[in-house]
C-alpha positions as CSV (number, residue, x, y, z in Angstrom):
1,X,-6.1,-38.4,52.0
2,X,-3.0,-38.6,49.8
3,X,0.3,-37.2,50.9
4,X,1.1,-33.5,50.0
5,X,4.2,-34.6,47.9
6,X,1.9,-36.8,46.1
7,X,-0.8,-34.0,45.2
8,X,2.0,-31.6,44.1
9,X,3.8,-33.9,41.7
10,X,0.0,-34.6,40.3
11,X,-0.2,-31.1,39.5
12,X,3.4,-30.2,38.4
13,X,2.7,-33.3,35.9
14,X,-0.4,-31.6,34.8
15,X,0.6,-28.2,33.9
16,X,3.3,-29.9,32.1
17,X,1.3,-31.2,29.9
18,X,-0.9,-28.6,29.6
19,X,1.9,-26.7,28.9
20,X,3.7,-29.1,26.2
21,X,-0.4,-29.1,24.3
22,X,-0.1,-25.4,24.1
23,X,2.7,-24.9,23.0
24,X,2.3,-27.5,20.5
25,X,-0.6,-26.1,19.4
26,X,0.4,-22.4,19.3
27,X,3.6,-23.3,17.2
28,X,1.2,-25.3,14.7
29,X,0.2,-22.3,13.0
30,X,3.3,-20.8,12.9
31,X,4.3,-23.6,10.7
32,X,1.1,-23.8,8.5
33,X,1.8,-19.7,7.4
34,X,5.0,-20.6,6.6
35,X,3.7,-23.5,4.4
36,X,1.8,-20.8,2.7
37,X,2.1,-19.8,-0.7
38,X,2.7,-16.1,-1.7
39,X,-0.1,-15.5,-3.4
40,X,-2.7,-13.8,-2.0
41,X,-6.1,-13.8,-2.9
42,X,-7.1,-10.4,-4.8
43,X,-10.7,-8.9,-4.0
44,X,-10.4,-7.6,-7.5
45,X,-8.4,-5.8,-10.7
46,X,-7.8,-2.6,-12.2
47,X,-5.8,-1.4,-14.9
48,X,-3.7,1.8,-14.6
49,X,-4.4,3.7,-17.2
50,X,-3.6,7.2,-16.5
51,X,0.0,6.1,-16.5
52,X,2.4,7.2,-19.2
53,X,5.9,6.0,-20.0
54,X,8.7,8.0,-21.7
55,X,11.4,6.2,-23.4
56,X,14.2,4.1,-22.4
57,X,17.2,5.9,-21.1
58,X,21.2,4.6,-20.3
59,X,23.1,6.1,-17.5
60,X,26.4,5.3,-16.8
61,X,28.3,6.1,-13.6
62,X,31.9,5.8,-13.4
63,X,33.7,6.3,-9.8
64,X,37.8,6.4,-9.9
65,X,39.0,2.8,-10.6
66,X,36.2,1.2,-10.4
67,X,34.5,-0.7,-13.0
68,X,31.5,1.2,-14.7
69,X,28.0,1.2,-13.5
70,X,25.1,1.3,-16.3
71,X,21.4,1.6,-15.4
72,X,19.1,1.1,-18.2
73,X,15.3,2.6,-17.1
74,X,12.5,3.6,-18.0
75,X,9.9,5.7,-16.3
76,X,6.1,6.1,-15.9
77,X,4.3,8.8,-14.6
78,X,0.9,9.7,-13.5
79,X,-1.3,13.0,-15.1
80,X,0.4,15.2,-12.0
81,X,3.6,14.5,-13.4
82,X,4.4,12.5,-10.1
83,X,6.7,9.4,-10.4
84,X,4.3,6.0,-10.8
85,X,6.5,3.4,-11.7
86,X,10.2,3.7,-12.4
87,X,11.9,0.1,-13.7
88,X,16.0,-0.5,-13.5
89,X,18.2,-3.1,-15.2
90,X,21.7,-2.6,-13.4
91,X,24.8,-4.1,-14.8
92,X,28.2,-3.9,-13.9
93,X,31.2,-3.4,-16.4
94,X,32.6,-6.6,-14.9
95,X,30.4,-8.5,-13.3
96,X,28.1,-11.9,-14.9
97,X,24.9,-10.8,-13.3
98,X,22.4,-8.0,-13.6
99,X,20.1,-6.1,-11.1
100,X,16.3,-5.8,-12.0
101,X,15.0,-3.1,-9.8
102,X,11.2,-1.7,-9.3
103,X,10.4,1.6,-7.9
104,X,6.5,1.7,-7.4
105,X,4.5,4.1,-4.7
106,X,3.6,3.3,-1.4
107,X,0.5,1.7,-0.6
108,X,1.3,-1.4,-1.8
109,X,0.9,-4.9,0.2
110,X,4.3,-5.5,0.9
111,X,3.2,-9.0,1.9
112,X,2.5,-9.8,-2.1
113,X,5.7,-9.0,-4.3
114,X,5.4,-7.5,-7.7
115,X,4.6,-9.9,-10.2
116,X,6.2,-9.2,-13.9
117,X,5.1,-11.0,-16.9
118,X,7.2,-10.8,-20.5
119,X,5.1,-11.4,-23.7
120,X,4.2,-14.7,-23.1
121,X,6.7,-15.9,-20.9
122,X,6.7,-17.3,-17.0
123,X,5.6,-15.0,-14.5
124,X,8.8,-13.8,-11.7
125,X,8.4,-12.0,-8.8
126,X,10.6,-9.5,-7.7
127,X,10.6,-9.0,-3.5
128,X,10.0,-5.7,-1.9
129,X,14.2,-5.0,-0.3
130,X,13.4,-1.7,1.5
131,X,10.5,1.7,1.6
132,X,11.1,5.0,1.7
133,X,7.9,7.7,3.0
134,X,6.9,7.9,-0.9
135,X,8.2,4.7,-2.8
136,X,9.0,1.1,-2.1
137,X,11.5,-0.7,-3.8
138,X,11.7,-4.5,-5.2
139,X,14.4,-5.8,-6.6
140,X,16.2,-9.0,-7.6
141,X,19.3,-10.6,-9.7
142,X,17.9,-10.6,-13.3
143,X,17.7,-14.4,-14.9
144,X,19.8,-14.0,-18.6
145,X,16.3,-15.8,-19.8
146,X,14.2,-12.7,-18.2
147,X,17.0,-10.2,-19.8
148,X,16.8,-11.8,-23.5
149,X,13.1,-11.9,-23.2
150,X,12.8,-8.3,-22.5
151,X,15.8,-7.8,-25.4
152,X,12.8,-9.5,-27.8
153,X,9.3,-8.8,-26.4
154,X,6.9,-5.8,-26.7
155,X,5.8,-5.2,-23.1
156,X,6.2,-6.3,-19.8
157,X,3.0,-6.9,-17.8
158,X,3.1,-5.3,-14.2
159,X,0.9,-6.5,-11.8
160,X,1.0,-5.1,-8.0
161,X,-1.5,-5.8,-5.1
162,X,-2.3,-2.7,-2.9
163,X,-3.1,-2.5,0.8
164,X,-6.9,-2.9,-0.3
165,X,-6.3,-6.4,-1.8
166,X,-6.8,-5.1,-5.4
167,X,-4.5,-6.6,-8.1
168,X,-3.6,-3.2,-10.3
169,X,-1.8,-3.6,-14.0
170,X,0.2,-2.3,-16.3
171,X,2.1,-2.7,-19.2
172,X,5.4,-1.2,-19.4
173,X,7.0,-1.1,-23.2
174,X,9.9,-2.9,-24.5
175,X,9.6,-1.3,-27.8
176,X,13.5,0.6,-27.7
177,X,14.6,-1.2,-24.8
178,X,17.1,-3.5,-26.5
179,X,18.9,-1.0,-28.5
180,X,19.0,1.8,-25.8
181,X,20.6,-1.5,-23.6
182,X,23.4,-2.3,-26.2
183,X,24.2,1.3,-27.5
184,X,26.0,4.2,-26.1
185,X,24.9,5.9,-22.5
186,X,23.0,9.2,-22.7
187,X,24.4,10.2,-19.7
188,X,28.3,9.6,-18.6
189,X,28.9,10.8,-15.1
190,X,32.2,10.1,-14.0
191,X,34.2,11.0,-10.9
192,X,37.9,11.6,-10.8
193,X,39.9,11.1,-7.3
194,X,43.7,12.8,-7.1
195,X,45.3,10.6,-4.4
């Protein structure tokens, strides 16, 4: 019969190895999701349809000293008159990059980020930042190339996946969003301070 030391050092060897497999193995698949691409395979489409968009609109905020704020959106809405689908370019007076911003209802697989298509242009994907109890919000810095190729296209093509795997569409219109970008604000708000 071997000695007791002996049998004990057997086993703490074993259940290190066991151990060291497991672990091994459970961190494995950790590293294989993260290898995973972000697309998700859709059980099927749909097209929105009983949304309808108003025109482009400018709003400009303007706090004190600081440098103006202009937000340049456009809004859809469903039959109800509820909010579908608001979209936001932001842009600050002085600063070299712009904010594209997507308001869209909840619901949503938060997992698969919008996708947004111009005319015939590459596909970008804007990431879901935060949710609220009725909307979710993506947003991203907008590439000059995405900005110039709303400035010219005729529609930007939405596509969301909601939490029953089913890829839904739309097309959001371009048609006035140029000139409403580059022309005066509809709405000014400013705020003075006294100090």
């Amino acid at each position: 019969m071997p000695p007791p030391l002996d049998c004990l050092s057997g086993l703490l060897m074993a259940v290190a190895a066991i151990a060291t497999a497991t672990s091994s193995a459970v961190a494995a698949p950790k590293v294989a999701q993260a290898d995973k691409s972000a697309e998700i395979g859709t059980r099927g489409q749909r097209e929105a349809k009983d949304i309808s968009y108003g025109g482009w609109q400018k709003l400009c905020f303007k706090a004190g000293g600081a440098p103006t704020l202009c937000r340049t959106s456009i809004i859809g809405q469903f039959s109800t008159g509820q909010t579908a689908i608001r979209l936001d370019l932001i842009e600050r007076e002085d600063a070299s990059t712009a904010r594209l911003q997507l308001f869209v209802p909840v619901g949503m697989y938060l997992q698969q980020p919008p996708k947004l298509t111009v005319g015939n242009g590459a596909a970008f994907r804007l990431p879901y930042t935060w949710c609220l109890t009725n909307l979710c919000v993506a947003a991203d810095v907008a590439a000059p190339k995405i900005i110039s190729e709303m400035e010219t296209g005729e529609a930007i093509l939405l596509e969301l996946v909601d939490s029953n795997l089913l890829a839904l569409t739309t097309s959001i219109p371009l048609a006035q969003f140029a000139s409403t970008r580059k022309g005066a604000p509809s709405k000014m708000f400013e705020q003075y301070v006294d100090e």
